[in-house]
PARO-523260 format. One record per atom (N, C-alpha, C): residue number from 1; residue in three letters; atom name; x, y, z. Coordinates in Angstrom, 3 decimals, decimal comma. Layout:
NUM  ALA  CA  X  Y  Z
...
! end
This chain:
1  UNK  N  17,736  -12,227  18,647
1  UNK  CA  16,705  -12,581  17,696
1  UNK  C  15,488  -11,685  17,908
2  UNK  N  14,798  -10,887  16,931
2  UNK  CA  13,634  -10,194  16,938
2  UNK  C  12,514  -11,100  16,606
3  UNK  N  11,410  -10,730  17,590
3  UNK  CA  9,797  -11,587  17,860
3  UNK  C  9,786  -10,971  16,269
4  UNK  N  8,932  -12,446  15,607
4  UNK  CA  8,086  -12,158  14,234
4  UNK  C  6,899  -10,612  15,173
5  UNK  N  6,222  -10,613  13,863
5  UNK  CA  5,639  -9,553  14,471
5  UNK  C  3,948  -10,211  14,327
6  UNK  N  2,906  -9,611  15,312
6  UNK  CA  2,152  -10,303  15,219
6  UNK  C  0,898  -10,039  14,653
7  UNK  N  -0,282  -10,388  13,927
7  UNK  CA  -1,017  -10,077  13,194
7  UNK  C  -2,396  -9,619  13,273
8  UNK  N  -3,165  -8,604  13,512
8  UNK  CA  -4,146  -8,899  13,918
8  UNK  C  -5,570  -9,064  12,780
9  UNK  N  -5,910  -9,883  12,958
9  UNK  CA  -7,078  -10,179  12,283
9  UNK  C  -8,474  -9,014  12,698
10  UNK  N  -9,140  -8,514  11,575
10  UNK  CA  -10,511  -7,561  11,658
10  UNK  C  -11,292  -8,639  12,151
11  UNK  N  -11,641  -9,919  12,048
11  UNK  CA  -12,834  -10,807  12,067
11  UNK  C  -12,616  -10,862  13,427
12  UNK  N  -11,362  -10,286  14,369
12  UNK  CA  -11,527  -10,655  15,846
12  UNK  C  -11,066  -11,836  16,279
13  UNK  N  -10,271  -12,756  15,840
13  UNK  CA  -9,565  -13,488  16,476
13  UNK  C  -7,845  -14,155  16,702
14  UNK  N  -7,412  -12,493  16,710
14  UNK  CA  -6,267  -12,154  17,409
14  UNK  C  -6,211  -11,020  17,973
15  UNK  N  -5,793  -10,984  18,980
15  UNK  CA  -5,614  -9,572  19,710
15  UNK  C  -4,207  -8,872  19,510
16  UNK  N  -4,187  -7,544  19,304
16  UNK  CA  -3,632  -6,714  19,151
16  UNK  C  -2,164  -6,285  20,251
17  UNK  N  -1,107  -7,174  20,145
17  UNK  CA  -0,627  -6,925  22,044
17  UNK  C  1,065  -6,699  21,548
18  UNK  N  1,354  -5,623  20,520
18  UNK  CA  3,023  -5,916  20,574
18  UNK  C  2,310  -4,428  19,190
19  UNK  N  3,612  -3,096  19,813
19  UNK  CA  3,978  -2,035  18,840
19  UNK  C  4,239  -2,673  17,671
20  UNK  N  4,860  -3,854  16,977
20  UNK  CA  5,097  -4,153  15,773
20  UNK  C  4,098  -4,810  14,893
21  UNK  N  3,197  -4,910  15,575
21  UNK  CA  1,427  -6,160  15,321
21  UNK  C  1,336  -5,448  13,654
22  UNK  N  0,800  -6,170  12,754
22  UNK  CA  0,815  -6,086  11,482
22  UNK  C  -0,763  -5,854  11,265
23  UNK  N  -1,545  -4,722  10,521
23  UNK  CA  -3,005  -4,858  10,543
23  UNK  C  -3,183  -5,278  9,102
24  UNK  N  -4,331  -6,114  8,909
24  UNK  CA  -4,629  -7,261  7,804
24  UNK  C  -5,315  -6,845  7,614
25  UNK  N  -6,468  -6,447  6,612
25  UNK  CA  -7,809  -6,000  5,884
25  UNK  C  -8,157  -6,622  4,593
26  UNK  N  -8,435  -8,028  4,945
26  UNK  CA  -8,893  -8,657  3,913
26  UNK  C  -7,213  -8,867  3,052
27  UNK  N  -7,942  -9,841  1,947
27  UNK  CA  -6,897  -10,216  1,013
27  UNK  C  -6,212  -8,682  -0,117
28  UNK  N  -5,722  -8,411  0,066
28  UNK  CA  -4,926  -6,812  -0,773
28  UNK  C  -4,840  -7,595  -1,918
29  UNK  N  -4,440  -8,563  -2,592
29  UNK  CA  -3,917  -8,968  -4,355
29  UNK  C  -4,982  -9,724  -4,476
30  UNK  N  -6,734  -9,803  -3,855
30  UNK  CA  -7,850  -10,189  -4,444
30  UNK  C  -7,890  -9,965  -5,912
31  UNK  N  -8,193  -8,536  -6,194
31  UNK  CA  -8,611  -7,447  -6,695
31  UNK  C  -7,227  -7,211  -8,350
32  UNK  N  -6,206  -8,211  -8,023
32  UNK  CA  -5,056  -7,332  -8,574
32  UNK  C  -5,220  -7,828  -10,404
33  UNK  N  -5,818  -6,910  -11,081
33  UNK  CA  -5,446  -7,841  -12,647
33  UNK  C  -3,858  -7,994  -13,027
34  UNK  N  -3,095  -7,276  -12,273
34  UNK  CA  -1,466  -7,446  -12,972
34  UNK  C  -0,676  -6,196  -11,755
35  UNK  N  0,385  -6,745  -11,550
35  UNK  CA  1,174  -6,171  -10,789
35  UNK  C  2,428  -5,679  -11,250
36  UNK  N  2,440  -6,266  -12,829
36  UNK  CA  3,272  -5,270  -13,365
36  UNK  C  4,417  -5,924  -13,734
37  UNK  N  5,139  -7,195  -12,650
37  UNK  CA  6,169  -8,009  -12,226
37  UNK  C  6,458  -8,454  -13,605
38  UNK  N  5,645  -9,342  -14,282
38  UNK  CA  5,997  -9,948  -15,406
38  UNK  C  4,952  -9,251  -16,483
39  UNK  N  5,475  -8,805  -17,371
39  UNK  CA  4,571  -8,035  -18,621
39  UNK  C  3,997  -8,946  -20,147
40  UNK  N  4,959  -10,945  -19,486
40  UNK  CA  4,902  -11,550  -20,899
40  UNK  C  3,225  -11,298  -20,969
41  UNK  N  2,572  -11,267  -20,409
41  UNK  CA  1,208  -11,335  -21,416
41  UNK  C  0,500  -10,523  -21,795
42  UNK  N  1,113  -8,812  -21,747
42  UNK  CA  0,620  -8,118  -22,544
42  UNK  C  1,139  -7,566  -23,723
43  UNK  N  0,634  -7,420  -24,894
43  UNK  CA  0,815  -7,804  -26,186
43  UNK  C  0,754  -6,293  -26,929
44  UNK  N  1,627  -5,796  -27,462
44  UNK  CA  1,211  -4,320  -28,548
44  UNK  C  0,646  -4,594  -30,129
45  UNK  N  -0,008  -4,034  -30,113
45  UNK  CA  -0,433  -4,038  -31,706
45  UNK  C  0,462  -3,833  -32,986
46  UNK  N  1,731  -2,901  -32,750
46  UNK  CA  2,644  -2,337  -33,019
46  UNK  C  3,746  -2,287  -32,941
47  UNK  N  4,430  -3,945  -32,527
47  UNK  CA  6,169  -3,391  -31,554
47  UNK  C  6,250  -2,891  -31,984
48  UNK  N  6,467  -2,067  -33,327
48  UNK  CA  7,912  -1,654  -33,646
48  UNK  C  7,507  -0,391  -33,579
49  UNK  N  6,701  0,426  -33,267
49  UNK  CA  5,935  1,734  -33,115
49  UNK  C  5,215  2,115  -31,996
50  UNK  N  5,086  0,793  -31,373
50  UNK  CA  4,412  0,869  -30,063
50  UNK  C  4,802  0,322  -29,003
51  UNK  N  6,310  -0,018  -28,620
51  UNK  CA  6,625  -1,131  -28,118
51  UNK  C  6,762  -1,393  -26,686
52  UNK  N  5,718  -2,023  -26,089
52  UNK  CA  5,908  -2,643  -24,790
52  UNK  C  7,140  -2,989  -24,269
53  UNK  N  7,330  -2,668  -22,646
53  UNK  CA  8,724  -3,462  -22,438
53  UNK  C  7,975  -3,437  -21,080
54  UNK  N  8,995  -4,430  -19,962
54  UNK  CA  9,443  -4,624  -18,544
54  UNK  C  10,072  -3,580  -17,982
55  UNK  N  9,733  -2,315  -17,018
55  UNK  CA  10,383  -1,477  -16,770
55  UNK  C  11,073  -1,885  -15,311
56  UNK  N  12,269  -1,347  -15,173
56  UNK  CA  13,089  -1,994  -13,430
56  UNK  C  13,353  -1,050  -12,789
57  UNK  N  13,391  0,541  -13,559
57  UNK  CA  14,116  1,423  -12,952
57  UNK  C  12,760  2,284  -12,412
58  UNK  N  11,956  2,976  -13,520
58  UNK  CA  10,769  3,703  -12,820
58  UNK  C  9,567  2,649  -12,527
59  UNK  N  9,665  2,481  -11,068
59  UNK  CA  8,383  1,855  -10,813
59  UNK  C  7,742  2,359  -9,308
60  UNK  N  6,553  1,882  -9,459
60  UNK  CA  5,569  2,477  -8,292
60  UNK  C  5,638  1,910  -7,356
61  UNK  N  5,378  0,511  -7,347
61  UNK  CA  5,309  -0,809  -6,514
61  UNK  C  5,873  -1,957  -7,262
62  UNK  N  6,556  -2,467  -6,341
62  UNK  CA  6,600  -4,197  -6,589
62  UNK  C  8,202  -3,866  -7,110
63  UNK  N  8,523  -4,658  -8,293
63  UNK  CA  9,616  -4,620  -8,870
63  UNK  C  10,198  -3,951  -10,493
64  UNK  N  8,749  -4,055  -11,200
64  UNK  CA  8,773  -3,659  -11,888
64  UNK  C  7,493  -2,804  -12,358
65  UNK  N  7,287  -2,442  -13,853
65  UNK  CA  6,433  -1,576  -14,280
65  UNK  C  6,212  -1,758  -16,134
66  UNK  N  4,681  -1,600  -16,851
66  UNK  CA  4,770  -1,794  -17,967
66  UNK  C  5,449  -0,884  -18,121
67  UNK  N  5,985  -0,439  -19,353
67  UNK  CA  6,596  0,539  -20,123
67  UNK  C  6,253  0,587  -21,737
68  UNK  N  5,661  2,117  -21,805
68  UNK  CA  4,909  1,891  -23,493
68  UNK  C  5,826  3,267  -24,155
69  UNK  N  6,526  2,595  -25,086
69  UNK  CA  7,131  3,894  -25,984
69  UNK  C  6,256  4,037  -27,254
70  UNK  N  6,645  5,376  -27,412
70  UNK  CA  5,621  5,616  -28,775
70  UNK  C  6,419  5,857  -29,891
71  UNK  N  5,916  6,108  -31,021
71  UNK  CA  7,065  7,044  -32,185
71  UNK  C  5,865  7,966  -32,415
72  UNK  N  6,136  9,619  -32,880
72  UNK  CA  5,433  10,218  -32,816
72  UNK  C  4,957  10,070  -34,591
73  UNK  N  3,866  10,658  -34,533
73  UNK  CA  2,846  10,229  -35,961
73  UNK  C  2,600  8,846  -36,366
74  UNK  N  3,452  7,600  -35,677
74  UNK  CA  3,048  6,250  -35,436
74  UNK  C  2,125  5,801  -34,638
75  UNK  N  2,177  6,240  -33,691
75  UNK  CA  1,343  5,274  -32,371
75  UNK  C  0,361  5,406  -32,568
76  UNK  N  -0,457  6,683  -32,425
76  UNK  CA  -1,622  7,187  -32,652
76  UNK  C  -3,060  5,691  -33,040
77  UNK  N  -4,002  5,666  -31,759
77  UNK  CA  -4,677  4,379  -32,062
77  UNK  C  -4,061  2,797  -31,810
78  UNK  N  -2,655  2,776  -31,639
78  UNK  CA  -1,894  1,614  -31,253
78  UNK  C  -2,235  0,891  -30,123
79  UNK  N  -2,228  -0,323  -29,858
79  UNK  CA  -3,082  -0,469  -28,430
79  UNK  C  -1,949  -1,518  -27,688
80  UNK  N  -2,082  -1,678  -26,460
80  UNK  CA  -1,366  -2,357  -25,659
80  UNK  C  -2,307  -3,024  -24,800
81  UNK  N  -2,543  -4,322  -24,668
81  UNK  CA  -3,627  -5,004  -24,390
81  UNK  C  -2,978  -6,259  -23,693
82  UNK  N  -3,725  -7,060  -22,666
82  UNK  CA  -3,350  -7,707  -21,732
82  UNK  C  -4,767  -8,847  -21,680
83  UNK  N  -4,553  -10,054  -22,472
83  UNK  CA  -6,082  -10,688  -22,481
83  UNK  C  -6,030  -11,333  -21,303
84  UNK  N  -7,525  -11,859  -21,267
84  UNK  CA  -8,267  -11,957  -19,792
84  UNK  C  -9,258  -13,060  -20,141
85  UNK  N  -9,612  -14,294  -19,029
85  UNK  CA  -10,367  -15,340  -19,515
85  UNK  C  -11,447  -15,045  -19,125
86  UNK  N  -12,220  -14,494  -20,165
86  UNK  CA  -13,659  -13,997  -19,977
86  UNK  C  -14,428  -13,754  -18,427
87  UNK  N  -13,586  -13,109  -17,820
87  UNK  CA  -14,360  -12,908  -16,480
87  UNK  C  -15,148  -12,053  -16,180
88  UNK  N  -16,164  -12,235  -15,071
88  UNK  CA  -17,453  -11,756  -15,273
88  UNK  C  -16,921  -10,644  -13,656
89  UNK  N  -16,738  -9,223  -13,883
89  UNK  CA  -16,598  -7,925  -13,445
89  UNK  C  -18,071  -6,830  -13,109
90  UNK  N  -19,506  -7,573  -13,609
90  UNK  CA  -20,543  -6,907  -13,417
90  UNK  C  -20,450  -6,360  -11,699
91  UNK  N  -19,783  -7,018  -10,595
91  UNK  CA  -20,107  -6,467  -9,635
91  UNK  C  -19,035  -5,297  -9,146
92  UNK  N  -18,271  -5,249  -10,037
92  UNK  CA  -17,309  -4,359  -9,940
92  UNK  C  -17,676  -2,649  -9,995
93  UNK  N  -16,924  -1,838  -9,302
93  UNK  CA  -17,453  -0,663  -9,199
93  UNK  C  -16,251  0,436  -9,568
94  UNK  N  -14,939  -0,231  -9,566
94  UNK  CA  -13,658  0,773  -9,892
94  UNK  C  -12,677  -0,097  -10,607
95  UNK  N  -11,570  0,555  -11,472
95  UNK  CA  -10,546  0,042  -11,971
95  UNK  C  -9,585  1,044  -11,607
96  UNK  N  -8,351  0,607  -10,934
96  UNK  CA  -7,036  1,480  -10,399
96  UNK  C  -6,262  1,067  -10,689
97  UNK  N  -4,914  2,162  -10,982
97  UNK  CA  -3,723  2,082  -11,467
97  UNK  C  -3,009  3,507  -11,041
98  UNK  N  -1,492  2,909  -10,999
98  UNK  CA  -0,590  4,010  -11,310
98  UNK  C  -0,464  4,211  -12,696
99  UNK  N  -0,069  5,552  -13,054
99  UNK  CA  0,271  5,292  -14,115
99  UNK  C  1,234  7,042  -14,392
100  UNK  N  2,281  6,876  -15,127
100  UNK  CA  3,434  7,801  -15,387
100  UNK  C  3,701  8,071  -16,808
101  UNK  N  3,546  9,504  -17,312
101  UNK  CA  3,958  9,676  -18,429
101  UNK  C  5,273  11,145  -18,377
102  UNK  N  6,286  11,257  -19,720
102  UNK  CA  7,229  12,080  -19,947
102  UNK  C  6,130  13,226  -20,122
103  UNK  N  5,052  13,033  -20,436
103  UNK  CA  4,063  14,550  -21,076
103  UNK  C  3,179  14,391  -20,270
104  UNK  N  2,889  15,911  -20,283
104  UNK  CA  0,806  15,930  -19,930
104  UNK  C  -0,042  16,042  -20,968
105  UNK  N  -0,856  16,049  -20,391
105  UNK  CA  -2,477  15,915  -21,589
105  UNK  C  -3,016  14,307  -21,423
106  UNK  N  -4,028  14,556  -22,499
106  UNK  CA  -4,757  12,956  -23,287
106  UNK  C  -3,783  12,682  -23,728
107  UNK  N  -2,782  11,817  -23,313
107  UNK  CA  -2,209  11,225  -24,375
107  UNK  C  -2,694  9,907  -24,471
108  UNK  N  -3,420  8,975  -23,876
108  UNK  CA  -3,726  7,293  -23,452
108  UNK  C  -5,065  7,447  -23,031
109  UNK  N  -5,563  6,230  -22,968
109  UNK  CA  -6,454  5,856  -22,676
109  UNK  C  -6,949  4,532  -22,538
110  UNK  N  -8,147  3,610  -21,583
110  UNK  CA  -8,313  2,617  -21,163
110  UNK  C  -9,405  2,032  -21,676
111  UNK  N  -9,441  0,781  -21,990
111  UNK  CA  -10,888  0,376  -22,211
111  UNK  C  -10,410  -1,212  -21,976
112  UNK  N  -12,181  -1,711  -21,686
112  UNK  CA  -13,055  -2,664  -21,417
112  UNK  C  -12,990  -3,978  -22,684
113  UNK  N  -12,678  -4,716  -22,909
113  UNK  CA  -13,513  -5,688  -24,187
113  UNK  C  -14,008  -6,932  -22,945
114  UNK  N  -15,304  -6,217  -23,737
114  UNK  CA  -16,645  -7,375  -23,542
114  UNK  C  -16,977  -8,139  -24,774
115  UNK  N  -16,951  -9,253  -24,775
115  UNK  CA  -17,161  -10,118  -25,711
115  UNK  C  -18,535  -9,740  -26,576
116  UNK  N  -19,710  -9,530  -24,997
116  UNK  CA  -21,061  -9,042  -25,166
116  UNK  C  -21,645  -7,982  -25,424
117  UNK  N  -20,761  -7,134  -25,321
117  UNK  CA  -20,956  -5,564  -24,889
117  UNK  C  -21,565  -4,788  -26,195
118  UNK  N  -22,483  -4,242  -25,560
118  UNK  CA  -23,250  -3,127  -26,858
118  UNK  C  -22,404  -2,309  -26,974
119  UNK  N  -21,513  -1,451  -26,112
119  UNK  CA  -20,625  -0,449  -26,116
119  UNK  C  -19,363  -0,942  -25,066
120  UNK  N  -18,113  -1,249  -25,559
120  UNK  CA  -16,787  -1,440  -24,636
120  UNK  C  -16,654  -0,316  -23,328
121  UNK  N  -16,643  -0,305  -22,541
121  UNK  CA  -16,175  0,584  -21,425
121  UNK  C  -14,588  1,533  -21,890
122  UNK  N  -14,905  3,005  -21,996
122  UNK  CA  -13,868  3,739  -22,038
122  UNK  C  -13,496  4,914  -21,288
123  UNK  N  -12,545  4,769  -20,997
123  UNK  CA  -11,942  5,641  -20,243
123  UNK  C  -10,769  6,349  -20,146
124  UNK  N  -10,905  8,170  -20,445
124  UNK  CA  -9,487  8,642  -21,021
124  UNK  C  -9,179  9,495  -19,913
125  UNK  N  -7,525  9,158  -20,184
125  UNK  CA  -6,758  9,464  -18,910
125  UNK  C  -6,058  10,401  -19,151
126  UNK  N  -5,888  11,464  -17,944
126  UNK  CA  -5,246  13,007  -18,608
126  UNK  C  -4,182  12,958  -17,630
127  UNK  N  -3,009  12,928  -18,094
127  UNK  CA  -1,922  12,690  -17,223
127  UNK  C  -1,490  14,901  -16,680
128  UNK  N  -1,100  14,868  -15,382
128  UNK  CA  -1,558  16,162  -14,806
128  UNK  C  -0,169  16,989  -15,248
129  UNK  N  0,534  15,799  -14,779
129  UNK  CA  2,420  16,161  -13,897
129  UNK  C  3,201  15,400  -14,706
130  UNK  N  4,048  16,046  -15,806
130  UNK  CA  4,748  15,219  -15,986
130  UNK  C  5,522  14,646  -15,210
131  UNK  N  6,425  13,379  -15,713
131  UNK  CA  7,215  12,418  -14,828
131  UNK  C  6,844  11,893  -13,023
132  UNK  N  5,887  12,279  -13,089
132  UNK  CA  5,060  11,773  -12,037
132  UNK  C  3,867  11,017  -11,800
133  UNK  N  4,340  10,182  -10,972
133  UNK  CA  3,320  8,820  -10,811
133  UNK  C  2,013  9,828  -10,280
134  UNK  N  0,593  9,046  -11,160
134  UNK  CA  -0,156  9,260  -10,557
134  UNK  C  -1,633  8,520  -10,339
135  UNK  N  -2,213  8,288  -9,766
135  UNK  CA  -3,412  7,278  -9,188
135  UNK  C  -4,521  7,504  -10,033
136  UNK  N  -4,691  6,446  -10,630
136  UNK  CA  -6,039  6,978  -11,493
136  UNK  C  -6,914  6,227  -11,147
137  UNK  N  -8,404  6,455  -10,446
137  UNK  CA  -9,834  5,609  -10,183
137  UNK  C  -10,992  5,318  -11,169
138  UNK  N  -10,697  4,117  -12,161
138  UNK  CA  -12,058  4,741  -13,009
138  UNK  C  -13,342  3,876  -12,650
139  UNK  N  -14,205  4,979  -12,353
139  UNK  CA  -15,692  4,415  -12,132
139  UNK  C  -16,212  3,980  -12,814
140  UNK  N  -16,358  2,821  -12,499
140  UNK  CA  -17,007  2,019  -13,679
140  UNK  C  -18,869  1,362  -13,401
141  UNK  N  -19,205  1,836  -12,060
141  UNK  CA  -19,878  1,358  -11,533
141  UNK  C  -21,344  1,686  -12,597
142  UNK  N  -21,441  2,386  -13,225
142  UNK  CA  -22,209  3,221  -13,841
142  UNK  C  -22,634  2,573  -15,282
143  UNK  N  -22,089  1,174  -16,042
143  UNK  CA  -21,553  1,036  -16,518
143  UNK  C  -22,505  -0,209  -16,751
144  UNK  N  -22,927  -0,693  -17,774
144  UNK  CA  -24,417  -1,661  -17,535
144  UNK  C  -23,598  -3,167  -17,242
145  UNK  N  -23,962  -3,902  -16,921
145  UNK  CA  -23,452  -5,343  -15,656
145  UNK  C  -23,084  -5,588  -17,479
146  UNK  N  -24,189  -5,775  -18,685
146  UNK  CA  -23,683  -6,860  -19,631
146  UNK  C  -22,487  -6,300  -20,283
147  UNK  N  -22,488  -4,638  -20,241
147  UNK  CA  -20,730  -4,250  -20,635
147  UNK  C  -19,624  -4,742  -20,240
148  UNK  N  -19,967  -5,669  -18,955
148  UNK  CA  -18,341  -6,149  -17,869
148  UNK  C  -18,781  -7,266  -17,590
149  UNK  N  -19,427  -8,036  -18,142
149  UNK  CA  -19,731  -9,588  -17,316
149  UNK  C  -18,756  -10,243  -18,513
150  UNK  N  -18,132  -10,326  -19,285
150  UNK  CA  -17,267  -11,150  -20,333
150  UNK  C  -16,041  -10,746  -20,797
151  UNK  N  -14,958  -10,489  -19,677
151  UNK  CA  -14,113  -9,684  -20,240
151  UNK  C  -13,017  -10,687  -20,598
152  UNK  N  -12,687  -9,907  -22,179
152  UNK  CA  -12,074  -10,600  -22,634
152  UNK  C  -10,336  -10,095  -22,653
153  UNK  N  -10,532  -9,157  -22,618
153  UNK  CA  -8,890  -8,005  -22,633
153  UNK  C  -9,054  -6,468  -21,904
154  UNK  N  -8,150  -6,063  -21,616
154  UNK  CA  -7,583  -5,018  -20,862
154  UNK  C  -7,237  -4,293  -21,683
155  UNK  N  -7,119  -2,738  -22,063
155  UNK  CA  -6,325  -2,531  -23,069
155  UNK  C  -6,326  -1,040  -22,809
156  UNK  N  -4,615  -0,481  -23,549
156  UNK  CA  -4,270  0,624  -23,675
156  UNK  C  -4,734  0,999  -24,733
157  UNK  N  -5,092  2,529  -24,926
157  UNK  CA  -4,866  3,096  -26,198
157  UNK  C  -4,087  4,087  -26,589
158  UNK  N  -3,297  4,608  -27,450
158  UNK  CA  -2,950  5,478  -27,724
158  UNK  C  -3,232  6,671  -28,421
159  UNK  N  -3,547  7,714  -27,496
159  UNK  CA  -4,313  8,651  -28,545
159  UNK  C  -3,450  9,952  -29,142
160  UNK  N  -2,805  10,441  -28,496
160  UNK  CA  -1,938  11,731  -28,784
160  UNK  C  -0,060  11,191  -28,654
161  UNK  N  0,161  11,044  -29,861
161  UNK  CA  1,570  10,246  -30,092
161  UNK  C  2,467  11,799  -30,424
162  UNK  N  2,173  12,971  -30,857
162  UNK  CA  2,799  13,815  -31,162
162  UNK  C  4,498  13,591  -30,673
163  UNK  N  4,575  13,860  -29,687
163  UNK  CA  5,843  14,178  -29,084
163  UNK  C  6,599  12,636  -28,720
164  UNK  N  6,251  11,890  -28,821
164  UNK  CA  6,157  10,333  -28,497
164  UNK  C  6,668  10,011  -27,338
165  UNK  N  5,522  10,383  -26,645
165  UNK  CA  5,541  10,241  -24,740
165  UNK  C  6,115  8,517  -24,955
166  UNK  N  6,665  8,643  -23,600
166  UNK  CA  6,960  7,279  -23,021
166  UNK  C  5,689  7,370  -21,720
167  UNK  N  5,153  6,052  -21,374
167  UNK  CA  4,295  5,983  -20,689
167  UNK  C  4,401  4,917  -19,979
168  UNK  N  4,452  4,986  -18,384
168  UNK  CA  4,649  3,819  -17,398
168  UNK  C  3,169  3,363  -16,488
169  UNK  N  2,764  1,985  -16,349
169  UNK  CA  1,671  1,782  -15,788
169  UNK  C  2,143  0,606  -14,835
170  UNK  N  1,585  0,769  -13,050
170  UNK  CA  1,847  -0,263  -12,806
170  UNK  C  0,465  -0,876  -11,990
171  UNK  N  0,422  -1,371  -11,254
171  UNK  CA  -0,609  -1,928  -10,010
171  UNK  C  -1,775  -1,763  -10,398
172  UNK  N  -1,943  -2,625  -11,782
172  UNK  CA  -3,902  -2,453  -12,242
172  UNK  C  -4,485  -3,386  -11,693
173  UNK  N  -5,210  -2,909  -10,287
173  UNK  CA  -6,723  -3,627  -9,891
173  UNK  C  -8,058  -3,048  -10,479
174  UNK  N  -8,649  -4,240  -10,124
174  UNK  CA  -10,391  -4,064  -10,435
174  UNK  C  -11,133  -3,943  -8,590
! end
């Protein structure tokens, strides 16, 4: 039988005494708006041009991954959106994700709905590599508290449908 392995706490009250000791840093799925696992609650504007799915095969973490297909000269502006019970994000300073597309360029992009907001928070994402996962940080810190204190949805956009990228997103924290 193999010893569980043992844990050590930052606050200092476990000590560190076995090569297999596990290091803890705070709660990791605080922070998590969606992990990707289950996709029922994000919603396309568009199935039939824009259509969301559950991905099993390309994923980053966990088990699964959104998956956004496009049709080309359709999508364009189509959104893929994930609502949210008005939570208040003013102290927030980043939004992260993987995220994977068949193309490079602008093809997508992210934004904010604030219920309140003089201007939604946006943010466009330039994918580098195709078919490769890659980490995107958006600073949001910059960003006035009443733009993010009421959020009501999460949302994709679609901006460059030409070629009709397929596009994978997984592990969106705030």
């Amino acid at each position: 039988t193999t010893a569980p392995a043992q844990k050590l706490d930052i606050d200092g009250d476990a000590a560190l005494s076995s090569k297999t000791a596990i290091l803890t840093i705070g709660d990791l799925n605080a922070n998590v708006i969606d992990n990707m696992d289950d996709i029922s609650d994000w919603t396309s504007s568009d199935g039939t041009n824009t259509a969301a799915a559950l991905e099993t095969t390309v994923v980053k973490m966990g088990s699964a991954a959104l998956s956004i297909s496009t049709t080309a000269a359709a999508s364009n502006t189509d959104t893929v959106s994930k609502s949210i019970s008005n939570e208040d994000w003013s102290d927030k300073d980043t939004i992260a994700f993987w995220i994977r597309a068949d193309q490079t360029g602008q093809i997508i992009s992210a934004e904010i709905d604030d219920d309140n907001a003089a201007a939604d928070p946006h943010y466009d994402i330039t994918i580098a590599s195709a078919n490769t996962w890659q980490y995107e940080e958006w600073d949001i810190s910059g960003e006035a508290a009443g733009d993010k204190d009421n959020i009501s949805s999460f949302i994709f956009i679609i901006d460059n449908d030409t070629s009709s990228p397929t596009i994978y997103i997984d592990q969106l924290r705030r």
